[in-house]
C-alpha angles and dihedrals in degrees: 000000000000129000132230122233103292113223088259094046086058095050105045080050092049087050105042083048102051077046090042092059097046094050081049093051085047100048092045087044089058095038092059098056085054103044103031109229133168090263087063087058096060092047084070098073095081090217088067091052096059089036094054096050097041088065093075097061082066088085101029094099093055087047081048097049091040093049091054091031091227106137112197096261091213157027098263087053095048078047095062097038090063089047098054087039088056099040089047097066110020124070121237140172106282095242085060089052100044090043086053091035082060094041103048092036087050082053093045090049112121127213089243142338112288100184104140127217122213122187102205096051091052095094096040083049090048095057092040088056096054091044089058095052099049086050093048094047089036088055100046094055096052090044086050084055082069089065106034096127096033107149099258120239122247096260097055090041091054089055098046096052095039089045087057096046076058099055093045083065108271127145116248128249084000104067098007121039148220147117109246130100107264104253091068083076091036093074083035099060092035093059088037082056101059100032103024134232086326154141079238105057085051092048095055102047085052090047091044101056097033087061095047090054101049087054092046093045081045099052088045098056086053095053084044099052115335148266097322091050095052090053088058101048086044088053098039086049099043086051096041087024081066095033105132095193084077099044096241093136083086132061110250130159083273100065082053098054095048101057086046089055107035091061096044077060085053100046091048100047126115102055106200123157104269106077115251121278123281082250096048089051110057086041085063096054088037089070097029086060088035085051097049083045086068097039123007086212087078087083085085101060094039089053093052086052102055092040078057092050091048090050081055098047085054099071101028123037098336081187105054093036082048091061101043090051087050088050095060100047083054099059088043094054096032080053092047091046091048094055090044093057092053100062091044088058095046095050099241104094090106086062098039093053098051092046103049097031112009090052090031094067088046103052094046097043112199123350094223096045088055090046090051087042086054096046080049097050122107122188098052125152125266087234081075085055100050089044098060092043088064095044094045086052095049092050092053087056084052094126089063105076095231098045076056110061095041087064082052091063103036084062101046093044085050093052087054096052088050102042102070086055091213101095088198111176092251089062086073094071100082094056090063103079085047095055092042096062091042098056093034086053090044100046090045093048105038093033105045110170096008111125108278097198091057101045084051095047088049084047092057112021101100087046088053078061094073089055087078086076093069096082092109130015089230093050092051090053091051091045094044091039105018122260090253097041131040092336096059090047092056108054089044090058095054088057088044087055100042089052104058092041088056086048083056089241111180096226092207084075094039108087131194133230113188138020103295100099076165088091086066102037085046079050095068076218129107119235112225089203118106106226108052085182119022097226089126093061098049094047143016136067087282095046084116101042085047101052089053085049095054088045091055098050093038081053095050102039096037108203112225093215131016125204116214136192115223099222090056092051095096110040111129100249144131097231091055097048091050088054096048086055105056098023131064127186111265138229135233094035125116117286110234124174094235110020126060125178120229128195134198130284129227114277105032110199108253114247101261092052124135 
């Protein structure tokens, strides 16, 4: 006589299917970019990309439960289950999310921490773990090979060129322009030094920190719950770390600011109660200045922090946590006023000042209108959802000092996704460390003994979807910025680029119109003009000062060709106008559907003209 399913044999079902589908997803995702379809067509419109794969999340809490065989015992249970499976894959506005993400992690809460120690398995973990790490890092720096020469996107190609006009010996912020703190093009120029104008330079800054995130995210879910823990958070990194949908194959602000703020974590964890060594200590405000150096927003987190490190000091030692909080202000303003003393000497503060605060408040607008415009917002990732879970559950834990500080962090990291008002994909970014140590510490905690791989494997498996667009490096820029909008820009930059440098073009004689500084990084070649986008003279309180500026040099220097992007041909300025009137599109040059080249007209104003 037969028997029926047994309750493994359902949930192993329940588990191969919800991996079966993503593997599905992958491999149709794949087999799109290599026989065009119409589906193909559809993945181009960036909205689809994030939507499709969201879908899957839908069924991530039954593999979970399944996996763990820990079915929800109530109604209440089944309740909450619904409710993160909903919130996983819809999008909602964000007050909606962060309203379900309190209310499921005060739900998930356990009573105390039952992550079990055992002595004889702590040298076989510890290999594991370092086995781990070498395979996730191993594996993020071959999967970055598939988009080596992915069109970069306008931020990394502003910082690039600006970064070599640096290098050619002109003053930043004052002869070549743009809007973040300076050590942003340290570490490009840097990189752009030893490998050249190059797709190289770009790929090992995005392989270095990477690697040096993973570690750190790694290192804080052990202090945070052992060896187990930290073999999650390195494989949950190593998969969202790589994740292309946002954008972190390249190296934006954000891969910096993670790797300054992930080891101030480590280097603050674990939070006992004597405060943490003088070392320690100035390490710590040593990355949280490095990190505002990068991006002045860093002053939030940092700020959490500290507050969390003052609630400490208040139960245990309020003198000696005082002083190490002092300690590092100190370093933060002493490296602010150093900078700032730089460019004094050097006669450009004037100039520093107005770019990376003057502009800055400009182009973000007002902190609490971008928080209400967040809380507004609907089609938000589920990487917000699953944010705000973890820092919801952490902030329930608040009376334990780690738990603490984590929910520190997670505040002062929302406040800087909020504050800049744009919620651009790359933005994302700098919730995934985060994510990582929490769901390596709670898996670890709540699931001793389950199988790790697996509940890894369940935890990434819709976001190794995404992965199957990285057939082509122009495939994986119309499916991250849409074919008709950035992403088509990009790529035709690159040709543009290519092009002129083929044609054996001298690019200090080759100006822009328009926002696509890609066409001089793709060059090999430095631009001597200030302004590589013209975003400054179309905004901000010196948009005037600044167009007069860009006249006078185009004046002076006389390109002889502009390249001009179409959609920028009709924008009410002065700088355009100038160049409308001494310029004419040209004939005989190659015909792109954003990009057109214009040459000089007869009769070309001297230098010291009105």
């Amino acid at each position: 006589m037969g028997h029926g399913p047994t309750y493994l044999d359902m949930t192993k079902a329940i588990v191969s299917l919800y991996i079966g589908l993503a593997f599905c997803a992958f491999v149709l995702t794949l087999s799109a970019g290599m026989v065009p379809n119409l589906g193909e067509e559809l993945a181009f419109d960036p909205g689809l990309s994030w939507h499709v794969r969201s879908a899957l999340f839908l069924f991530m809490p039954l593999a979970f439960f399944a996996a763990t065989k820990t079915w929800p015992k109530s109604v209440l249970g089944w309740g909450v289950f619904c409710l993160l499976s909903v919130a996983m894959s819809l999008s909602l506005p964000g007050y909606v999310i962060g309203l379900l993400a309190l209310l499921i992690a005060v739900t998930m809460c356990p009573a105390k921490d039952n992550a079990g120690s055992h002595p004889e398995d702590v040298a076989t973990r510890s290999r594991a773990l370092f086995a781990t790490v070498i395979a996730m890092v191993a594996f993020g720096v071959v999967l970055r090979l598939f988009s080596f020469n992915e069109p970069m996107g306008r931020d990394l190609a502003v910082y690039a060129m600006v970064s070599s006009g640096w290098l050619e010996g002109l003053a930043l912020y004052d002869e070549v322009w743009d809007h973040k703190p300076p050590a942003l093009y340290v570490v490009y120029a840097a990189a752009i030094a030893v490998f050249g104008q190059s797709p190289i330079a770009i790929y090992a800054m995005n392989v270095a920190f990477f690697a040096i995130t993973l570690v750190g995210a790694a290192i804080a879910a052990r202090k945070l719950a052992g060896d187990h823990a930290a073999i999650i958070a390195a494989v949950l990194f190593g998969i969202m770390g790589s994740d292309p949908l946002v954008e972190i194959n390249q190296p934006n602000v954000e891969h910096f600011l993670n790797a300054a703020l992930i080891w101030s974590l480590v280097l603050l964890l674990p939070v006992l109660q004597a405060p943490p060594t003088w070392v320690r200590t100035c390490l710590v405000g040593l990355l949280f200045f490095a990190g505002s150096a990068f991006k002045q927003l860093v002053v939030f987190p940092s700020f959490t922090a500290v507050l969390a490190l003052l609630i400490v000091g208040l139960r245990n030692q309020p003198l000696h946590w005082c002083a190490r909080v002092g300690v590092i202000g100190i370093i933060g303003v002493a490296g602010w006023a150093a900078i700032a003393l730089a460019f004094y000497a050097g006669g450009t503060f004037d100039s520093f000042y107005y770019a990376v605060f003057g502009y800055n408040q400009d182009y973000a607008g007002s902190l609490w209108f971008n928080l209400e415009r967040t809380l507004r917002r609907g089609n938000l990732p589920f990487y917000f959802f699953v944010f705000l879970l973890f820092g919801a559950y952490h902030l329930m834990r608040g009376r334990e000092t780690n738990h603490l500080l984590m929910a520190a962090f997670y505040l002062g990291v929302l406040t800087m996704f909020w504050t800049p008002g744009k919620f651009y994909d790359h933005y994302y970014q700098l919730f995934l460390p985060l994510i990582a140590v929490s769901a390596g510490v709670m898996i670890a905690q709540r699931y001793a003994g389950r199988p790790i791989w697996l509940l890894s494997v369940i935890a990434v498996a819709p976001i190794m979807v995404s992965f199957g667009y990285m057939t082509s490096p122009e495939r994986l820029a119309y499916v991250k910025h849409g074919r008709d909008a950035h992403g088509g820009e990009t790529v035709e930059s690159r040709a543009v680029g290519q092009w002129l440098a083929a044609e054996g073009y001298d690019m200090s004689k080759v100006l822009h119109w328009g926002a696509e500084p890609g066409i001089y990084f793709w060059s090999g070649q430095p631009t001597s003009f200030k302004y590589v986008f013209n975003y400054p003279l179309l905004n901000g309180s010196r948009q005037e000062a600044m167009t007069k500026e860009f006249i006078a040099q185009v004046r002076c220097e006389a390109p002889t060709l502009v390249v001009v992007k179409r959609a920028d041909r009709n924008v009410n300025n002065a700088a355009l106008a100038y160049l409308q009137t001494y310029y004419k599109p040209a004939p005989g040059y190659p015909v792109y559907q954003v990009f057109e080249f214009w040459e000089p007209r007869a009769g070309l104003p001297p230098c010291d003209a009105s």
